[in-house]
PQR file of N, CA, C, O and H, with PARSE charges and radii, in Angstrom:
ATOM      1  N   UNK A   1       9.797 -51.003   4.057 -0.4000 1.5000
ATOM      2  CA  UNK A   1       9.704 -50.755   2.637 -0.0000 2.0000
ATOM      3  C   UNK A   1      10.060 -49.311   2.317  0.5500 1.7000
ATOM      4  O   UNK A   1       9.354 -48.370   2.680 -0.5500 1.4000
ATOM      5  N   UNK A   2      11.238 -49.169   1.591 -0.4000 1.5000
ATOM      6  CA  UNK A   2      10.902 -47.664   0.941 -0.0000 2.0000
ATOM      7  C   UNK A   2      10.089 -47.520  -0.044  0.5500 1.7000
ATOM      8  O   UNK A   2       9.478 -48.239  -0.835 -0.5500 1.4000
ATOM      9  H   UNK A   2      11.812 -49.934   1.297  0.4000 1.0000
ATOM     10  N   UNK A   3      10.237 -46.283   0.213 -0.4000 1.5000
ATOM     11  CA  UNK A   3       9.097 -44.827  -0.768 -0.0000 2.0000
ATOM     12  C   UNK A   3       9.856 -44.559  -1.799  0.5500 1.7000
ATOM     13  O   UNK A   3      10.882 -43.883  -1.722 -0.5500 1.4000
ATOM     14  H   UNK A   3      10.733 -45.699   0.855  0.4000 1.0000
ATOM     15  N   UNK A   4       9.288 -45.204  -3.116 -0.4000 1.5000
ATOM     16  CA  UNK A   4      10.333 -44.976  -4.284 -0.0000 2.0000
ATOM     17  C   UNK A   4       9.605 -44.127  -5.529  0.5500 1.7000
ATOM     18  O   UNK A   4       9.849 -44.168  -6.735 -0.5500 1.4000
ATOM     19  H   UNK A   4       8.455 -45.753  -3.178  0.4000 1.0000
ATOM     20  N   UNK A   5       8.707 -43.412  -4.853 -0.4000 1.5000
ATOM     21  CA  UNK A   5       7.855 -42.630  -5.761 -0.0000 2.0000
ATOM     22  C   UNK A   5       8.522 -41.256  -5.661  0.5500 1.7000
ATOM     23  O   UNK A   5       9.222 -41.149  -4.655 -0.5500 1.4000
ATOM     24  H   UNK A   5       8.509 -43.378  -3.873  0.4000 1.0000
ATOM     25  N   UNK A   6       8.496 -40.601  -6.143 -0.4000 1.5000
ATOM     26  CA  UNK A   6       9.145 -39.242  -7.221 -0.0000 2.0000
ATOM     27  C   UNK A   6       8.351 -38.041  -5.897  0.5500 1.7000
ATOM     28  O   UNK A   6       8.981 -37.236  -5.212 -0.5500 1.4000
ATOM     29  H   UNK A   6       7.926 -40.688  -6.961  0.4000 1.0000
ATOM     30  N   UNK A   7       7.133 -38.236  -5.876 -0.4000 1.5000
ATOM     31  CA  UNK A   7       6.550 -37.376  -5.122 -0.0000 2.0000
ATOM     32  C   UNK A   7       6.838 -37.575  -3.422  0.5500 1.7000
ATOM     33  O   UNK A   7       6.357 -36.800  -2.595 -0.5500 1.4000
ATOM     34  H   UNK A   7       6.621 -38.891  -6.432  0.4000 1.0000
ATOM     35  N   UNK A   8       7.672 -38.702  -3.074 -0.4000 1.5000
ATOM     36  CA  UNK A   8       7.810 -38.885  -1.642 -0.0000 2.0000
ATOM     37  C   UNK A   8       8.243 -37.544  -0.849  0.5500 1.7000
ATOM     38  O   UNK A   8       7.697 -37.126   0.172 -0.5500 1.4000
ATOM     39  H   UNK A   8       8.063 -39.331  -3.745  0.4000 1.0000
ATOM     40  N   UNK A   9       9.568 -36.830  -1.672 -0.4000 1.5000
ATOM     41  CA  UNK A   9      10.239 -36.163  -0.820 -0.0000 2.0000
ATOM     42  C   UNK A   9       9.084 -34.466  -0.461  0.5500 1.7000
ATOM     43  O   UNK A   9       9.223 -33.725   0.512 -0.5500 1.4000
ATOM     44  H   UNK A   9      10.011 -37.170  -2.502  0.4000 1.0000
ATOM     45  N   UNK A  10       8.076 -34.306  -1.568 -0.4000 1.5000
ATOM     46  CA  UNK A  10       6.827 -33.708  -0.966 -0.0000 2.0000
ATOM     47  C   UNK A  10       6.508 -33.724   0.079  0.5500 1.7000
ATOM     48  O   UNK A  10       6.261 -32.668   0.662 -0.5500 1.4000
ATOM     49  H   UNK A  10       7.963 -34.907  -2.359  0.4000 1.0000
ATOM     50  N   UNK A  11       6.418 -34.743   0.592 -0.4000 1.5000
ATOM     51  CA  UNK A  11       5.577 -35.329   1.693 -0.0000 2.0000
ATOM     52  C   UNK A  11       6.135 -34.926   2.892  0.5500 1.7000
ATOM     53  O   UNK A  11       5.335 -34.780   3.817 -0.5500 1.4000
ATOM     54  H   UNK A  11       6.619 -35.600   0.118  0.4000 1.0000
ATOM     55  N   UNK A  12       7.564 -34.661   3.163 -0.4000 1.5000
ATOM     56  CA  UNK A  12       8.273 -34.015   4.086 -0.0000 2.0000
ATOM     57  C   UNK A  12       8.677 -33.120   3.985  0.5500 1.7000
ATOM     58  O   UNK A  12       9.406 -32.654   3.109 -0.5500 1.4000
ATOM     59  H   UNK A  12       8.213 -34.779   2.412  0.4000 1.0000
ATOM     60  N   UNK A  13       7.998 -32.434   5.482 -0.4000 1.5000
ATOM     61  CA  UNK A  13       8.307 -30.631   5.568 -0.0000 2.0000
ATOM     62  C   UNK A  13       9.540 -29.842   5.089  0.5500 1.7000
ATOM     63  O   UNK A  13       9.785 -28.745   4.588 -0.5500 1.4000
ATOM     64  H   UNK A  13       7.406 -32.812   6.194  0.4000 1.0000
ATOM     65  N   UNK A  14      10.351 -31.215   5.593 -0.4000 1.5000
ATOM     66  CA  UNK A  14      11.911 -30.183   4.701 -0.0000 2.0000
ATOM     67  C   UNK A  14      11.743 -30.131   3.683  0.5500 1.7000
ATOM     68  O   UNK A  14      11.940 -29.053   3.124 -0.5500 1.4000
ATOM     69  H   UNK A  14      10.151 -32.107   6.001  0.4000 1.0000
ATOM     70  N   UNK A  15      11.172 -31.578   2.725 -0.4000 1.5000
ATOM     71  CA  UNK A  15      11.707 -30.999   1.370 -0.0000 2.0000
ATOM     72  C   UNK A  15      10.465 -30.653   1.246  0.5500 1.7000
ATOM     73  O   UNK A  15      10.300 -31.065   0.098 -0.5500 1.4000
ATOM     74  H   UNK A  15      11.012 -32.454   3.179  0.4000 1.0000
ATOM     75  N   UNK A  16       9.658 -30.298   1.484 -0.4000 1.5000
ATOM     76  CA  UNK A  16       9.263 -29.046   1.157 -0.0000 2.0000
ATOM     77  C   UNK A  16       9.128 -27.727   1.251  0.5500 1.7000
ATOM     78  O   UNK A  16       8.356 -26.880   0.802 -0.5500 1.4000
ATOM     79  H   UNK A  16       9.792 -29.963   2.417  0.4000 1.0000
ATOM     80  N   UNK A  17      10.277 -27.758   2.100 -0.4000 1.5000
ATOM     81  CA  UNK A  17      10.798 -26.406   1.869 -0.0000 2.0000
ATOM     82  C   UNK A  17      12.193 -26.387   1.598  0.5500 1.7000
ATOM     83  O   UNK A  17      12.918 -25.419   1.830 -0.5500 1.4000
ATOM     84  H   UNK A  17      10.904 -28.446   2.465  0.4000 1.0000
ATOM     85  N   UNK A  18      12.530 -27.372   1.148 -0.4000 1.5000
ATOM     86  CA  UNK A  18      13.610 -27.313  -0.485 -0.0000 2.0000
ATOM     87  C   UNK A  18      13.437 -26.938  -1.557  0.5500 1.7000
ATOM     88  O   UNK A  18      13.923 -26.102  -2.318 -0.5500 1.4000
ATOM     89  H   UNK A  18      11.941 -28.158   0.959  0.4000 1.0000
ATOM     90  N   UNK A  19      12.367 -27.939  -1.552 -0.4000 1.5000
ATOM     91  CA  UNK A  19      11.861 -27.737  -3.045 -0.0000 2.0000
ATOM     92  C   UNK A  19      11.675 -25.975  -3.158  0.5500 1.7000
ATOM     93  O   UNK A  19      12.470 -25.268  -3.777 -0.5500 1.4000
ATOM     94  H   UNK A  19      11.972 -28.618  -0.933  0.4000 1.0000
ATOM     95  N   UNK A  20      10.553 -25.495  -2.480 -0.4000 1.5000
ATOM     96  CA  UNK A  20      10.255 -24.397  -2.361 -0.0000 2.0000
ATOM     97  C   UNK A  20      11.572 -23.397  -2.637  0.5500 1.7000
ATOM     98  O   UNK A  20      11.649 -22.529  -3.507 -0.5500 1.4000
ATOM     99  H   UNK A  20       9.907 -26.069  -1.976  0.4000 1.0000
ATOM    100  N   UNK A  21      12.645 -23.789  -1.586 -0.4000 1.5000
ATOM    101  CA  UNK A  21      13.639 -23.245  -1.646 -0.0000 2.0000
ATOM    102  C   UNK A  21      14.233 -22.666  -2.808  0.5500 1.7000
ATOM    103  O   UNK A  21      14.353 -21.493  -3.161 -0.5500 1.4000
ATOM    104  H   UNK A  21      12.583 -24.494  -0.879  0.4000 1.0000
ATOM    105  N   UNK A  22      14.684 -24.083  -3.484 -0.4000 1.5000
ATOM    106  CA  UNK A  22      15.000 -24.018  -4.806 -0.0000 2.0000
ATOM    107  C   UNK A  22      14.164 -23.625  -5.704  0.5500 1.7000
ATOM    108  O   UNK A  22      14.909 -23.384  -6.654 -0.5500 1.4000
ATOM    109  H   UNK A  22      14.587 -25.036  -3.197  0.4000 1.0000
ATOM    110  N   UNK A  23      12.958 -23.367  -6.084 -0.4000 1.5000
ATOM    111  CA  UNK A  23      12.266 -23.025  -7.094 -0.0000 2.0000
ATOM    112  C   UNK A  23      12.431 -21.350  -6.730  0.5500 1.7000
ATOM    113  O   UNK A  23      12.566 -20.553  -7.658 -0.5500 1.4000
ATOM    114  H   UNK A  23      12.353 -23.563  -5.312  0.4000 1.0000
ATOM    115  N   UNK A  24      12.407 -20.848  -5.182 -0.4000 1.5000
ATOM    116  CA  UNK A  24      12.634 -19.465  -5.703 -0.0000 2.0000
ATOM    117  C   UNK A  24      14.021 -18.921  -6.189  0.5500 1.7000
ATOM    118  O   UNK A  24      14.226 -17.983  -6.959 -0.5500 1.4000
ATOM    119  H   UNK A  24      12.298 -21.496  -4.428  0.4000 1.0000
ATOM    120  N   UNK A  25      14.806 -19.624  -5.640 -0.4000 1.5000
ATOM    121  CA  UNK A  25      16.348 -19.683  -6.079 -0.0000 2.0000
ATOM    122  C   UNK A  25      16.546 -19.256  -7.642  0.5500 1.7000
ATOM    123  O   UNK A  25      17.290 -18.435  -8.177 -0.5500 1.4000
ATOM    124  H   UNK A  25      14.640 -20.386  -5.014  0.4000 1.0000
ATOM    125  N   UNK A  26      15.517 -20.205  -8.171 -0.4000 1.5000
ATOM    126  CA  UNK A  26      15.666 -20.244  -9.938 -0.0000 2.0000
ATOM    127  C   UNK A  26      14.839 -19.295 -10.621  0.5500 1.7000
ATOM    128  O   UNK A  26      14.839 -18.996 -11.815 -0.5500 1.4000
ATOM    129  H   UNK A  26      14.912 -20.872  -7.736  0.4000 1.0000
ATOM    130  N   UNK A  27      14.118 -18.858  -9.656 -0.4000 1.5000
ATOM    131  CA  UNK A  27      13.040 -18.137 -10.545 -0.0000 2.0000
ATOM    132  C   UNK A  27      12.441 -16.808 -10.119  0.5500 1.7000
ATOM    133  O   UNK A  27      11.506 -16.137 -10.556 -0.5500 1.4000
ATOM    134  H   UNK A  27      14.118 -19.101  -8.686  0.4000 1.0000
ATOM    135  N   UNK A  28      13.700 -16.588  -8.649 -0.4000 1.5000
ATOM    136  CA  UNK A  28      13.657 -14.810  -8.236 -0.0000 2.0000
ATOM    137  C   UNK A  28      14.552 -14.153  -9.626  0.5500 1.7000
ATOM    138  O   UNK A  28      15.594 -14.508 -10.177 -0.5500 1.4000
ATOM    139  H   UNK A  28      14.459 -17.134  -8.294  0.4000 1.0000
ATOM    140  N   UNK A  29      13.759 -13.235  -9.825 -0.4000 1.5000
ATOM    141  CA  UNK A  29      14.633 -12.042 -10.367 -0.0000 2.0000
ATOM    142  C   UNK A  29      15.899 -11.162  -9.828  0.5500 1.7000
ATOM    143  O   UNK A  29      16.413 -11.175  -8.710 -0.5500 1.4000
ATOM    144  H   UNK A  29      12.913 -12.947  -9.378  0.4000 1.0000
ATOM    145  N   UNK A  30      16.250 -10.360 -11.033 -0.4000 1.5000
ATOM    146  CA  UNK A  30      17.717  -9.538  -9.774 -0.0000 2.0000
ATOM    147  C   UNK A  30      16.499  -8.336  -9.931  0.5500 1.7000
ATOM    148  O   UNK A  30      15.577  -8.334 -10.746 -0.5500 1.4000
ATOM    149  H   UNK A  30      15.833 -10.350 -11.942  0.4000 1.0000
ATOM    150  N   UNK A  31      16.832  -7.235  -8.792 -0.4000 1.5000
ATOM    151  CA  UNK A  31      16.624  -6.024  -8.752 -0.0000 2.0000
ATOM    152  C   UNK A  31      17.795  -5.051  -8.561  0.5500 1.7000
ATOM    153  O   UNK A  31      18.762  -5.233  -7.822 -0.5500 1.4000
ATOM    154  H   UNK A  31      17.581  -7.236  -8.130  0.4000 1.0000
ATOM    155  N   UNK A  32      17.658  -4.449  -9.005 -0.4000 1.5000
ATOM    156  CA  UNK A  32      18.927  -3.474  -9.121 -0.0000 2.0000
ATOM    157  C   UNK A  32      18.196  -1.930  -9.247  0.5500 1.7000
ATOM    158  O   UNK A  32      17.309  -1.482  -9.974 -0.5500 1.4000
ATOM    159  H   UNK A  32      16.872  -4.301  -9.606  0.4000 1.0000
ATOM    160  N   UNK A  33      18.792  -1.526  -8.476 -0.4000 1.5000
ATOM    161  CA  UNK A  33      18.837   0.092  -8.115 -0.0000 2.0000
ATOM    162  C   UNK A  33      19.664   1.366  -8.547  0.5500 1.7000
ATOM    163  O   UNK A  33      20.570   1.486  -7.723 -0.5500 1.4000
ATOM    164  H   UNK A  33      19.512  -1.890  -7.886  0.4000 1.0000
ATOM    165  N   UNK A  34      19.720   2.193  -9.331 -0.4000 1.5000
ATOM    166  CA  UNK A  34      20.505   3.390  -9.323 -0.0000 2.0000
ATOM    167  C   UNK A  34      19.698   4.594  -9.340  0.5500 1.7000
ATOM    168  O   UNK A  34      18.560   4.738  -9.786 -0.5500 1.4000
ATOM    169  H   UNK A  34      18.984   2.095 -10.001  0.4000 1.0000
ATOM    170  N   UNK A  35      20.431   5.401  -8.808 -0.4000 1.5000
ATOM    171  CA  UNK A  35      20.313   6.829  -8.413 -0.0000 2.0000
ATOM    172  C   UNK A  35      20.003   7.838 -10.017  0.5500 1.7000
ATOM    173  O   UNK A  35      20.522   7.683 -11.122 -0.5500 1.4000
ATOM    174  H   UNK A  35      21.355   5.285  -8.445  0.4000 1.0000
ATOM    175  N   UNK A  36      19.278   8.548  -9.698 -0.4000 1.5000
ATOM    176  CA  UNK A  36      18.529   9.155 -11.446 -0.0000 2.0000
ATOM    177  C   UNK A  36      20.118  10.088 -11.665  0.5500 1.7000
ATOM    178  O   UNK A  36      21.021  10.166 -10.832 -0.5500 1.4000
ATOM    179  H   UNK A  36      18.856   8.673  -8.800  0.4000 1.0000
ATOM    180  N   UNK A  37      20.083  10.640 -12.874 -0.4000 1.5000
ATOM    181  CA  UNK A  37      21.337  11.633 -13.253 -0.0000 2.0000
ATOM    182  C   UNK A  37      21.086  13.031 -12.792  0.5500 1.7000
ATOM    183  O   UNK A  37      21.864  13.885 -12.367 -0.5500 1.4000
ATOM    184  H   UNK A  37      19.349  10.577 -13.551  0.4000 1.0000
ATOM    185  N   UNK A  38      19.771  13.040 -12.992 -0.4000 1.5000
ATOM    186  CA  UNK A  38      19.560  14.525 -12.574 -0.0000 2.0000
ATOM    187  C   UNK A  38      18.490  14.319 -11.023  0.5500 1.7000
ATOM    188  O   UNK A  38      17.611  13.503 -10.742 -0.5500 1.4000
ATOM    189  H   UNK A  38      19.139  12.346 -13.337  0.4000 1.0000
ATOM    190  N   UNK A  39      19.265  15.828 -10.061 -0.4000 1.5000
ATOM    191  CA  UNK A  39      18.676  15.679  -8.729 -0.0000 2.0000
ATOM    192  C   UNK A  39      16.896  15.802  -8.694  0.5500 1.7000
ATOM    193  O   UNK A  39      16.143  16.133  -9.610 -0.5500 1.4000
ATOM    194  H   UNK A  39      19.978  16.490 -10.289  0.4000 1.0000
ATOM    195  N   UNK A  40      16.671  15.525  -7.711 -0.4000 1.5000
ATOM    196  CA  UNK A  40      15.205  15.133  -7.304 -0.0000 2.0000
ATOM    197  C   UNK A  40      14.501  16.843  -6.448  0.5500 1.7000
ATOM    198  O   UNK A  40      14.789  17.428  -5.405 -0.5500 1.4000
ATOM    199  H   UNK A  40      17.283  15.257  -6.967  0.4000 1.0000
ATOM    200  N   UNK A  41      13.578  17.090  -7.489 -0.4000 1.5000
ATOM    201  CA  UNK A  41      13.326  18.857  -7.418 -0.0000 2.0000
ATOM    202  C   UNK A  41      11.977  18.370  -6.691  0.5500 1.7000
ATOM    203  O   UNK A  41      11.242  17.595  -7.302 -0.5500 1.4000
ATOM    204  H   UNK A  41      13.344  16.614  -8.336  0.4000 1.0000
ATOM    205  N   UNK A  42      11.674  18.760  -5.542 -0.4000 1.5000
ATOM    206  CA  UNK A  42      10.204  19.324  -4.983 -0.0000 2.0000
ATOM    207  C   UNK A  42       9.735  20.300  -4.867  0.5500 1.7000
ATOM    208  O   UNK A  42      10.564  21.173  -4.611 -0.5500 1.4000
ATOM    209  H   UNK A  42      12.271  19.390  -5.046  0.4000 1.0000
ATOM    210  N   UNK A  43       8.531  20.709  -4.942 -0.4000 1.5000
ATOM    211  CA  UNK A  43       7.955  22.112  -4.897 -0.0000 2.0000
ATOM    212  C   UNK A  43       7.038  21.986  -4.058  0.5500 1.7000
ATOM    213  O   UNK A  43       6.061  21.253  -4.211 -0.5500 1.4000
ATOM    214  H   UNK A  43       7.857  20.001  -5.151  0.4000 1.0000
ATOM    215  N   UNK A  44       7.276  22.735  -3.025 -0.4000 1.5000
ATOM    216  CA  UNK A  44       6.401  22.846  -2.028 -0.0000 2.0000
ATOM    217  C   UNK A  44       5.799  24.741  -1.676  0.5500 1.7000
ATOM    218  O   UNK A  44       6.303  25.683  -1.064 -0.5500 1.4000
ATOM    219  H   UNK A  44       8.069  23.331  -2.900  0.4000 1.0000
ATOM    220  N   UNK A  45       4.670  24.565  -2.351 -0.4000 1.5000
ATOM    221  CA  UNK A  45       4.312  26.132  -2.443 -0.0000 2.0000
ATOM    222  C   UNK A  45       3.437  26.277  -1.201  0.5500 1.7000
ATOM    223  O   UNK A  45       2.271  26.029  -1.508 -0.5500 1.4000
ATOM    224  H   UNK A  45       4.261  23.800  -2.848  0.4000 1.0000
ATOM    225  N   UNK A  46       3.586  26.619   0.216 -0.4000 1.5000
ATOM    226  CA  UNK A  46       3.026  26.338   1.456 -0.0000 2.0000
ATOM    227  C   UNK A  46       2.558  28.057   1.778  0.5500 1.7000
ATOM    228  O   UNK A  46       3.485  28.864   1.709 -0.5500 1.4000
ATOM    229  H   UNK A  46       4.534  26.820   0.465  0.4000 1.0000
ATOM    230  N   UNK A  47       1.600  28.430   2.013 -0.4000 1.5000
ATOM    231  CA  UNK A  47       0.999  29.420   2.067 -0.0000 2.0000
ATOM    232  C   UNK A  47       0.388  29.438   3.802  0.5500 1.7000
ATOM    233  O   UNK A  47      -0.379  28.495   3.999 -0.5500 1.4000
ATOM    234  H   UNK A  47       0.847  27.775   2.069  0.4000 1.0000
ATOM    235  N   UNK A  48       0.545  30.078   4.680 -0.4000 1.5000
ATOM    236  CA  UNK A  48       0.250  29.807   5.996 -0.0000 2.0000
ATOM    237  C   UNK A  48      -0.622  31.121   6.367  0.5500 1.7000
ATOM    238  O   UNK A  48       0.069  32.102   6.639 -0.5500 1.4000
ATOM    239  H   UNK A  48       1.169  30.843   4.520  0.4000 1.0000
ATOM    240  N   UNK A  49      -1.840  31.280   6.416 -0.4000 1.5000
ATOM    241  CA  UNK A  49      -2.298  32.769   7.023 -0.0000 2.0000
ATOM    242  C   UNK A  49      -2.598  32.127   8.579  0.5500 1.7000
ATOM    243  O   UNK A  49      -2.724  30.963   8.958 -0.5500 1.4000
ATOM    244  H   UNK A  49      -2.402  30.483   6.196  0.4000 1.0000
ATOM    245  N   UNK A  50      -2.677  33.951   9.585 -0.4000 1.5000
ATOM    246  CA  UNK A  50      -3.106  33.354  10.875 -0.0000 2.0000
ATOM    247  C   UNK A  50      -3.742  34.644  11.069  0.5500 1.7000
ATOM    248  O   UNK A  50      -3.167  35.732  11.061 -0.5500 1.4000
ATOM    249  H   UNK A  50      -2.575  34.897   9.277  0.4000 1.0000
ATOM    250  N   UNK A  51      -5.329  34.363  11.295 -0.4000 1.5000
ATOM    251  CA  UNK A  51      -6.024  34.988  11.838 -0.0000 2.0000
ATOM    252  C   UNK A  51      -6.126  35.095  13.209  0.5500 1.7000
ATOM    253  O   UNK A  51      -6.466  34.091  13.836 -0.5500 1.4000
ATOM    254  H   UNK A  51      -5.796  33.479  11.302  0.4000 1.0000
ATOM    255  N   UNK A  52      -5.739  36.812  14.180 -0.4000 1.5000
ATOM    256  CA  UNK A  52      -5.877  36.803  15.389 -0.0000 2.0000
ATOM    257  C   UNK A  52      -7.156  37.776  15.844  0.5500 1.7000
ATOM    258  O   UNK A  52      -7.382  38.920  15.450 -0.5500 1.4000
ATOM    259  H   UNK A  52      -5.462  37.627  13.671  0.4000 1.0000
ATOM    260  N   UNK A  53      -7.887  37.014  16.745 -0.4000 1.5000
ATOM    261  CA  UNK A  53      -8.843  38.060  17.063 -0.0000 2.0000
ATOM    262  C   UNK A  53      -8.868  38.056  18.974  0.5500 1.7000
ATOM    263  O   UNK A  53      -8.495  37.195  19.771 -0.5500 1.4000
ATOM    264  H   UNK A  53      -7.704  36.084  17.065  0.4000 1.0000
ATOM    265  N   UNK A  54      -9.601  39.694  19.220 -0.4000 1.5000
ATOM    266  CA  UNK A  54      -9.529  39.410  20.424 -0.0000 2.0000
ATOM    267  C   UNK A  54     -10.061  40.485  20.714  0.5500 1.7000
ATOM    268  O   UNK A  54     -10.067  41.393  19.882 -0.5500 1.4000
ATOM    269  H   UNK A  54      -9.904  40.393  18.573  0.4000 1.0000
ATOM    270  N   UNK A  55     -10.602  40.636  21.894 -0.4000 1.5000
ATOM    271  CA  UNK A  55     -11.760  41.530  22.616 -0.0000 2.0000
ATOM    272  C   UNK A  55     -11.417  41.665  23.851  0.5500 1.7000
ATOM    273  O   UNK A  55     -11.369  40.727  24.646 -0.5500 1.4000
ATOM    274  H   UNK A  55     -10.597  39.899  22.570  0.4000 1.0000
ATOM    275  N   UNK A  56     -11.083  43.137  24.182 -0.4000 1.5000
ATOM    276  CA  UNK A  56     -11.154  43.973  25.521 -0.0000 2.0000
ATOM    277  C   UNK A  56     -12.282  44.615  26.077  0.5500 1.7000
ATOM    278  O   UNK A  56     -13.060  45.426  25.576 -0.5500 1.4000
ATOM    279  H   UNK A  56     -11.123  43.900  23.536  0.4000 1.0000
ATOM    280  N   UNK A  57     -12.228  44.040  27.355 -0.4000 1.5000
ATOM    281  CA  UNK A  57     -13.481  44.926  28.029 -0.0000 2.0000
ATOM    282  C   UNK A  57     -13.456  46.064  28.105  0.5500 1.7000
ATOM    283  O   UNK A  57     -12.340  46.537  28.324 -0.5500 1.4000
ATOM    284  H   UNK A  57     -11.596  43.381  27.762  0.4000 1.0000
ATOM    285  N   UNK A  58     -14.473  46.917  27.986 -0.4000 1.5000
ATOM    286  CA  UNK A  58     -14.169  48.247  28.300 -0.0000 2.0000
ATOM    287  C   UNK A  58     -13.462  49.133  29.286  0.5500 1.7000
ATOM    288  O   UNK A  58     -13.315  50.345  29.126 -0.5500 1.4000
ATOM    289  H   UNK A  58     -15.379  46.533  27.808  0.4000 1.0000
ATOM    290  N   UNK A  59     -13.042  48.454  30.298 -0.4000 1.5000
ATOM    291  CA  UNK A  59     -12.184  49.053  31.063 -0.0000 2.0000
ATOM    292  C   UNK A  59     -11.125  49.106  30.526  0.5500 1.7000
ATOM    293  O   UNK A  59     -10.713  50.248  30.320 -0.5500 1.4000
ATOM    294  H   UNK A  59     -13.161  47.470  30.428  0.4000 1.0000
ATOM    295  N   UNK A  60     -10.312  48.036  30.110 -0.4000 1.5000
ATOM    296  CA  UNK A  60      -9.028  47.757  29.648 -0.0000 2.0000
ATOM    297  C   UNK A  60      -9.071  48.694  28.460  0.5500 1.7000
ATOM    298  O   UNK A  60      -8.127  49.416  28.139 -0.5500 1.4000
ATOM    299  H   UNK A  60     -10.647  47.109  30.277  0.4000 1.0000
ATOM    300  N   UNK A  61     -10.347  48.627  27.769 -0.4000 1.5000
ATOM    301  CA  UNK A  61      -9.718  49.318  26.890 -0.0000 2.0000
ATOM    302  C   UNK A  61      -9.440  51.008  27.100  0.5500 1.7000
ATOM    303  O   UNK A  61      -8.702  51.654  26.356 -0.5500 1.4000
ATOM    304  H   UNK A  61     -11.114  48.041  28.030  0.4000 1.0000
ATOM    305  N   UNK A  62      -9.970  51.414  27.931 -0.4000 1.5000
ATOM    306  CA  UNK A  62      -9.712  53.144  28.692 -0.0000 2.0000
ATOM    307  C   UNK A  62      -8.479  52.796  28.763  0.5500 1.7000
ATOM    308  O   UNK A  62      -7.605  53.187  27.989 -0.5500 1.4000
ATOM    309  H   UNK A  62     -10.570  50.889  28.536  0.4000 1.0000
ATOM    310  N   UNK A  63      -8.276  51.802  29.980 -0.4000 1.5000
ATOM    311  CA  UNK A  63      -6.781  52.316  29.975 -0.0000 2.0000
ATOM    312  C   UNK A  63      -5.542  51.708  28.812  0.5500 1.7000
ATOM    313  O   UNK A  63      -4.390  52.116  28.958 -0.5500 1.4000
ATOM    314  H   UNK A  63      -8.986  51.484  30.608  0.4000 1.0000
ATOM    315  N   UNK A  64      -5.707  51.203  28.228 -0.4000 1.5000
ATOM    316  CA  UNK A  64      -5.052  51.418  26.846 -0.0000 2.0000
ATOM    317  C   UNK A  64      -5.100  52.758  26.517  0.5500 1.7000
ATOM    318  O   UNK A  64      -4.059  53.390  26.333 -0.5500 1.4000
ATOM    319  H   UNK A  64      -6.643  50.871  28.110  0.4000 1.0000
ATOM    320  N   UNK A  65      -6.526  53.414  26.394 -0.4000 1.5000
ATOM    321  CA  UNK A  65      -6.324  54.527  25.344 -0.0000 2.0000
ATOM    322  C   UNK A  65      -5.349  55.700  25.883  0.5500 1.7000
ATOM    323  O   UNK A  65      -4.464  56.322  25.295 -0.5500 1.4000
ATOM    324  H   UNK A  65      -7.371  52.901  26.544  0.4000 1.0000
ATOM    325  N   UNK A  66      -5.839  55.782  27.246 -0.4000 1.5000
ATOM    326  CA  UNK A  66      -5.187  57.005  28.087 -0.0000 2.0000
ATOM    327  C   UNK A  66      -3.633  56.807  28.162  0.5500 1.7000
ATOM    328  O   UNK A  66      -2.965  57.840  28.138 -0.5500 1.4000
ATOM    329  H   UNK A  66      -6.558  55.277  27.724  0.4000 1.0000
ATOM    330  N   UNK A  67      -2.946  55.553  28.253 -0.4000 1.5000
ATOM    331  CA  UNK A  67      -1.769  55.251  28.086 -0.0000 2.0000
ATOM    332  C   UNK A  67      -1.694  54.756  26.943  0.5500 1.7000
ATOM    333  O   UNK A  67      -1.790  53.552  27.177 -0.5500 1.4000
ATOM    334  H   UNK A  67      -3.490  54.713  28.273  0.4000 1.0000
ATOM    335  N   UNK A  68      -1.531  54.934  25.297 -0.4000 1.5000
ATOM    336  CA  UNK A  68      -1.397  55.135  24.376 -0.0000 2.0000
ATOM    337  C   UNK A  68       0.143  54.641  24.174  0.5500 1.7000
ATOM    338  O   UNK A  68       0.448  53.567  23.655 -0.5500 1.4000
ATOM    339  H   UNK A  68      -1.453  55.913  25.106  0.4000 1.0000
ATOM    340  N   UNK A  69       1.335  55.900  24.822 -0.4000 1.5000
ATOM    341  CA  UNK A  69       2.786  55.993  24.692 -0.0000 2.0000
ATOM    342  C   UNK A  69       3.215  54.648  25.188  0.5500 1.7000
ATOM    343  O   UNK A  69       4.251  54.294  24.625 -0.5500 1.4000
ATOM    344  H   UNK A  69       1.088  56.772  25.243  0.4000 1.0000
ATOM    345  N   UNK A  70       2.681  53.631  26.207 -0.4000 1.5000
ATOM    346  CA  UNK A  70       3.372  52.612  26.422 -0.0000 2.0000
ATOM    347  C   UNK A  70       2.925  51.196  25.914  0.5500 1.7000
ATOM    348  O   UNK A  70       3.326  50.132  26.387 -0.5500 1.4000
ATOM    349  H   UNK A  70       1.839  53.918  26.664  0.4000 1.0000
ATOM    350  N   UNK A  71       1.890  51.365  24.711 -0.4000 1.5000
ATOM    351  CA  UNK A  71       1.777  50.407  24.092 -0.0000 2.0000
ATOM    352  C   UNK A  71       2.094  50.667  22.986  0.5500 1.7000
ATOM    353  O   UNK A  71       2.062  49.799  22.115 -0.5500 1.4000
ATOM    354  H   UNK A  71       1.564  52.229  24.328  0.4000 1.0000
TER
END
């Protein structure tokens, strides 16, 4: 016996993803893209500090002081 009901072709995975198919077919939109007229300005105001610290033992630091001219 065939299936002469309207809703048969539901019932199978293909057409249902025909159907599917076709309904987005009809009812995707277009998208469309263009580039603005005027260029694309960023501002990047980047501020970087670097704190260095550091500590000599007292020896090192004599001889730093006494040799002065070669640092």
């Amino acid at each position: 016996m065939k299936d002469t009901n309207r809703m048969a072709i539901l019932r199978n995975p293909w057409g249902q993803m025909a159907v599917l198919g076709l309904a987005t077919a009809l009812l995707g939109g277009c998208v469309t893209v263009t580039a603005p007229d005027k260029p694309i300005v960023i501002n990047l105001n980047i501020n970087i500090k670097q704190e260095v610290v550091y500590r000599l033992d007292g020896k090192a630091k004599e001889v730093i002081d006494e040799n002065a001219e070669i640092f």
